[in-house]
Steps between C-alpha positions, in 0.01 A plus 500: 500500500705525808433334805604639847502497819665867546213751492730827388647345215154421355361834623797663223555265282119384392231652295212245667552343865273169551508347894476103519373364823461137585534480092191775454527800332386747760589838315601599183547888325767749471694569843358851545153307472557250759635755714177713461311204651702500794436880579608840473850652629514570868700818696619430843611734671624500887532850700765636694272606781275193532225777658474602127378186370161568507574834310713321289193275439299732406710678241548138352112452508497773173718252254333182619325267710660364820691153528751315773796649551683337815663810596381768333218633262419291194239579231403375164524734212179548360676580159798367343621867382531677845864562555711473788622830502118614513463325844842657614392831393165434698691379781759794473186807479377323813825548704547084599795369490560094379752271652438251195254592139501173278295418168423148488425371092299193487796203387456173341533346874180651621341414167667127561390509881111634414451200275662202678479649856882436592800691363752344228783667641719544794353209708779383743347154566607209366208387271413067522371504130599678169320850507191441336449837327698714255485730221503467198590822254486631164829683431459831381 
């Protein structure tokens, strides 16, 4: 077993991933499990000519449904398999142009931040008691 507190090192080096909360098991599986319980990858993409947003929209609609993007375009893949060069082909036949394309994989933190609510990592306030949730790991 290995116990941490660092979500990429258990996201490579385990074969199962369990997350302790106030001392409950609240998941448990492989990591590409517990990440398909969070969701499916999302493709952002922001435009060069914000007028072609809603175009850009609807040329996203075809590989998923939509989802926030604070800038741009966001949608959900509806399949794991469609690649990002099939978007940027889309994108490219259509003649819009993209400031910023990104592929976002489900992690460990938004597994970790689904189940407890908060995120393990990268919290810049100074905590008044011990965290009270980690994870604990199978290594591979």
């Amino acid at each position: 077993f290995l116990t941490t507190q660092y979500l990429e090192e258990a996201d490579v080096l385990a074969d199962r991933v369990g997350i302790i909360d106030h001392g409950h098991i609240v998941a448990e599986g492989t990591t590409d499990e517990l990440k398909a319980q969070v969701g499916r990858p999302t493709v952002e993409a922001i435009p060069d000519d914000p007028d072609e947003a809603p175009r850009l929209a609807e040329i996203l609609s075809r590989f998923g449904d939509p989802c926030g993007s604070i800038k741009g375009v966001g949608v959900r893949l509806r399949t794991g398999e469609t690649d990002l060069a099939d978007v940027v082909r889309a994108l490219d036949a259509a003649g819009i142009e993209v400031a910023n394309l990104q592929l976002h994989q489900p992690t460990l933190d938004d597994v970790f931040l689904a189940k407890t609510g908060r995120s393990l990592e990268g919290s810049d306030e100074e905590e008044t008691e011990p965290p009270r949730a980690e994870l604990a790991a199978e290594p591979a």
